[in-house]
VOKE-586548 format. One record per residue (C-alpha): residue in three letters; x, y, z; chain. Coordinates in steps of 0.5 Angstrom, whole numbers, plus 500, padded with zeros to 3 digits. Layout:
N
residu:x:y:z:chaine
ALA:X:Y:Z:A
...
This chain:
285
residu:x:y:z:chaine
UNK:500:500:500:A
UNK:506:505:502:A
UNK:510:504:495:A
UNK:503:505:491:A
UNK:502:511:496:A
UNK:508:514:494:A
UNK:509:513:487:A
UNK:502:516:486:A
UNK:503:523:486:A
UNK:510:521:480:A
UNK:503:518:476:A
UNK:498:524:477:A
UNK:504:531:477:A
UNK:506:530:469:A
UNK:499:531:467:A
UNK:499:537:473:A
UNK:504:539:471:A
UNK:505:540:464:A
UNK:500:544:461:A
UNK:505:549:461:A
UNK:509:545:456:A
UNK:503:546:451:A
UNK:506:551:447:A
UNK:499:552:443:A
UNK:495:553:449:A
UNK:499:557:453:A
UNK:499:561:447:A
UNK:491:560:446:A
UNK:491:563:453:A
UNK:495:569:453:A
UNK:492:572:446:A
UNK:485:569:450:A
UNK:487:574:457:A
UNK:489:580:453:A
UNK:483:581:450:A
UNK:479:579:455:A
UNK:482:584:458:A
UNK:481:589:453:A
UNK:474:588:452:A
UNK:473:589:460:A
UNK:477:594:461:A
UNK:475:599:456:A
UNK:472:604:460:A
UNK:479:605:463:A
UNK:483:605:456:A
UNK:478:610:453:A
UNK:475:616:455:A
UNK:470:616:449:A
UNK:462:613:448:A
UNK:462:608:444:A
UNK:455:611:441:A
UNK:456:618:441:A
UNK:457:621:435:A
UNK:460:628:433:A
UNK:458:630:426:A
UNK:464:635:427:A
UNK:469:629:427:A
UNK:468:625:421:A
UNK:473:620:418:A
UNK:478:622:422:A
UNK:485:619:421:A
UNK:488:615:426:A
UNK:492:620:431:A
UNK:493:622:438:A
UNK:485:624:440:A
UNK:483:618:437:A
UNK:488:612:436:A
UNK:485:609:430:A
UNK:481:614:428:A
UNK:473:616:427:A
UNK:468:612:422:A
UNK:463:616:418:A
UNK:459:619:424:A
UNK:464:621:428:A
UNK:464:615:433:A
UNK:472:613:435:A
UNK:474:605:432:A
UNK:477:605:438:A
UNK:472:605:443:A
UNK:467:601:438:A
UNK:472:596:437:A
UNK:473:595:445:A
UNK:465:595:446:A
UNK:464:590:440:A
UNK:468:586:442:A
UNK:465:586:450:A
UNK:458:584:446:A
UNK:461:579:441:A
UNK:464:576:446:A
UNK:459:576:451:A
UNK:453:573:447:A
UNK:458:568:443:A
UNK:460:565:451:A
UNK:453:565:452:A
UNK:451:562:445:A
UNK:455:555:446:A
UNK:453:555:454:A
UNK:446:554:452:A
UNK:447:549:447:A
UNK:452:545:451:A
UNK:447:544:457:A
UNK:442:541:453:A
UNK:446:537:448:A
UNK:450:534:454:A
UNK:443:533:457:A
UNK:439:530:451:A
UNK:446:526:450:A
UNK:446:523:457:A
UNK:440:521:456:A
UNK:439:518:449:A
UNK:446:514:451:A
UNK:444:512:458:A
UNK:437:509:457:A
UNK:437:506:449:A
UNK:431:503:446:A
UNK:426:509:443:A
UNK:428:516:447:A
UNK:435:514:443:A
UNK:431:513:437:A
UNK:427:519:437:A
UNK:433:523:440:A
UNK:438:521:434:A
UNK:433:521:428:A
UNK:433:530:431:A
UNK:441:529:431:A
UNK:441:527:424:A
UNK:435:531:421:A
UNK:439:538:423:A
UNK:446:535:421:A
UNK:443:535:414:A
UNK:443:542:413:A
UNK:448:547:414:A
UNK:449:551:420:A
UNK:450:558:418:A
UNK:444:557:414:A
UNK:439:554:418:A
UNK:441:561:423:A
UNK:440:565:418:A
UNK:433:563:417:A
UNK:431:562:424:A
UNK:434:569:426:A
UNK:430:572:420:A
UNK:424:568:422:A
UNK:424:570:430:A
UNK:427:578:428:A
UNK:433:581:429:A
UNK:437:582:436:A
UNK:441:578:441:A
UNK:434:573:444:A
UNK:434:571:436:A
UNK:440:569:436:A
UNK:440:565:443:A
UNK:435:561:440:A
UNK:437:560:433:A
UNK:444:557:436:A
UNK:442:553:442:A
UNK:436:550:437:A
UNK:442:548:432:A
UNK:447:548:436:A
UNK:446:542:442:A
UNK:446:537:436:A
UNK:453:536:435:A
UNK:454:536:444:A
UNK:449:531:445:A
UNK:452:526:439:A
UNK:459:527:442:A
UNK:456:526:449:A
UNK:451:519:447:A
UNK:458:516:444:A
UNK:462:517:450:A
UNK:455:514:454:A
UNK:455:509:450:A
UNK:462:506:452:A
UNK:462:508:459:A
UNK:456:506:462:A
UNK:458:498:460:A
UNK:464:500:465:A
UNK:465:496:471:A
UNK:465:502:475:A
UNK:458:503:473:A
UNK:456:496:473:A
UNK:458:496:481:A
UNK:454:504:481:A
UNK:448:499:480:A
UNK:449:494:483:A
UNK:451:497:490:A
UNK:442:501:489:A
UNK:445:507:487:A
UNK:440:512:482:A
UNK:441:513:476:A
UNK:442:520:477:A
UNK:446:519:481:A
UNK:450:514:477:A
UNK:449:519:471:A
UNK:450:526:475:A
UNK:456:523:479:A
UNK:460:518:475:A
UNK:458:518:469:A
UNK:459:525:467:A
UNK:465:527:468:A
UNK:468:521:465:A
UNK:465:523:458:A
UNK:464:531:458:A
UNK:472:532:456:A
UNK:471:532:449:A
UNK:464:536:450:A
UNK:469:541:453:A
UNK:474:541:448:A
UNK:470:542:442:A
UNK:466:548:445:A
UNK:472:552:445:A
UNK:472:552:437:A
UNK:465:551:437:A
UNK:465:559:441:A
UNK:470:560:434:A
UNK:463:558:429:A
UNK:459:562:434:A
UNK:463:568:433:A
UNK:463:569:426:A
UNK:455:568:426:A
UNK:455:573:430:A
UNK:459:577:426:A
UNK:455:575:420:A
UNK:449:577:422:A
UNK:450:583:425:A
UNK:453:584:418:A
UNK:447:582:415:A
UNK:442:587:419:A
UNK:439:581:424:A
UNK:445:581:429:A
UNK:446:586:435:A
UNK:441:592:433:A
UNK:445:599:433:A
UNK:447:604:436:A
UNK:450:598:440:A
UNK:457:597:438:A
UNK:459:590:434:A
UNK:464:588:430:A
UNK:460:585:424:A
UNK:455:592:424:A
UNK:462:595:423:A
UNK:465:591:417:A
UNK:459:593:415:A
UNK:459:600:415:A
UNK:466:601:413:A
UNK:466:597:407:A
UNK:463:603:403:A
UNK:471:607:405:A
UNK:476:601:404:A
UNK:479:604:398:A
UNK:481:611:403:A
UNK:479:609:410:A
UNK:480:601:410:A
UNK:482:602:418:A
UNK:473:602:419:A
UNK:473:595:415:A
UNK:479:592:416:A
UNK:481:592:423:A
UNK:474:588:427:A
UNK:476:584:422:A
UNK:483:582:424:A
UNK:480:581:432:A
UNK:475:576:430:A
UNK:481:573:426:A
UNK:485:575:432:A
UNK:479:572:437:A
UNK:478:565:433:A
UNK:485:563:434:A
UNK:486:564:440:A
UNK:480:560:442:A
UNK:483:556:436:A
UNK:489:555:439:A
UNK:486:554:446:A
UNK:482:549:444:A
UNK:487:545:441:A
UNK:492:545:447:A
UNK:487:542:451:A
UNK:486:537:447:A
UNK:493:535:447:A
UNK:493:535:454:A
UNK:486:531:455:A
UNK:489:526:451:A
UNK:489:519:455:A
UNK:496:517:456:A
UNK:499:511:452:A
């Protein structure tokens, strides 16, 4: 017992320990924090209001008042770039809570208890999965009306289909292991079973795959807001300002291109996380 004692933590420090060793993750996070950073702190990094307009200020360059100029109504990029980020964010994060709880619910129970609910529940998988994603937002979006509650709804209606498939293949697996045979055997509830054994045994993929499911989220998002259906204005979004600057690329290209670069910039940092995590989750052989 002493020397199975001892030479446990030896087994369990290298996965502790060597999340730090995955260059992909610790990069993912860094870029990750700085900005979230940014998008928190903006009211202590700029001055201005992300709505006010100053007709008196337009198209300005980039310069000492305004660090990457002014849009066509005079609003600072800066400080709209800051507060669109905060909000596209925001509703991204939410986006994929929503469709992993249910996901992962329906999945544990279609894996877990089989027969019809698995049929029932695997025959709505498969009808969703046949059309396209982006496709089937944009057209439930357009259905419910433009703003944010849309697009909450749209995503979780899609969205929990490819959780709940992951989460009902590790179910399928786990449930014939011995630790959850001696669960039954030893008169324990199957939420109980389900809630406390089984879960945290297979929600690592889930985890996984909801870091770059934030990324499809983001350019939906971003794609309706550029479409008109996303975040109304005057609220601040990076899809209503790729829109709205697309008309000056040829002499203000800053308007369009630089929300632009910070979804390119946010989907590799999820990106990169994502694929950290996979590396470090990954079983040991």
């Amino acid at each position: 017992m002493t020397a199975i004692t001892a030479l446990q933590p030896e087994h369990v420090q290298p996965r502790q320990a060597r999340w730090y060793r995955q260059p992909a993750l610790l990069a993912g996070l860094t870029l990750l924090a700085l900005i979230g950073l940014a998008v928190i702190a903006a009211p202590l990094l700029t001055s201005y209001n992300p709505d006010t307009q100053n007709l008196n200020d337009t198209l300005a360059s980039p310069g000492t008042h305004h660090l990457l100029g002014t849009d066509q109504t005079g609003r600072d990029i800066f400080t709209r770039l800051l507060y669109g980020g905060r909000t596209d964010l925001r509703v991204a994060f939410l986006a994929v809570l929503f469709p992993f709880i249910l996901g992962t619910v329906l999945g544990m129970i279609a894996g877990y208890f089989g027969g019809i609910t698995d049929l029932i529940i695997s025959r709505i998988i498969e009808i969703v999965v046949a059309f396209p994603f982006y496709v089937l937002v944009i057209a439930l979006v357009f259905v419910l009306g433009p703003g944010q509650r849309s697009i909450y709804i749209a995503i979780t209606a899609i969205g929990w289909v490819a959780y709940a498939r992951l989460i009902r293949g590790e179910i399928l697996v786990a449930k014939r292991q011995e630790y959850v045979l001696a669960a039954r055997s030893g008169g324990l509830s199957t939420i109980r079973i389900m809630a406390r054994h089984l879960l945290p045994n297979v929600i690592t993929q889930s985890v996984v795959y909801a870091m770059s499911d934030i990324v499809q989220d983001i350019v939906a998002i971003v794609t309706l807001s550029y479409l008109g259906l996303g975040i109304q204005p005057p609220a601040p979004d990076w899809g209503s300002m790729i829109a709205d600057g697309q008309n000056f690329l040829t002499t203000h290209w800053q308007l369009s291109t630089i929300p632009g670069l910070a979804v390119v910039l946010t989907g590799l940092a999820l990106s990169l996380t994502g694929d950290g995590l996979a590396d470090l989750l990954r079983p040991e052989r």
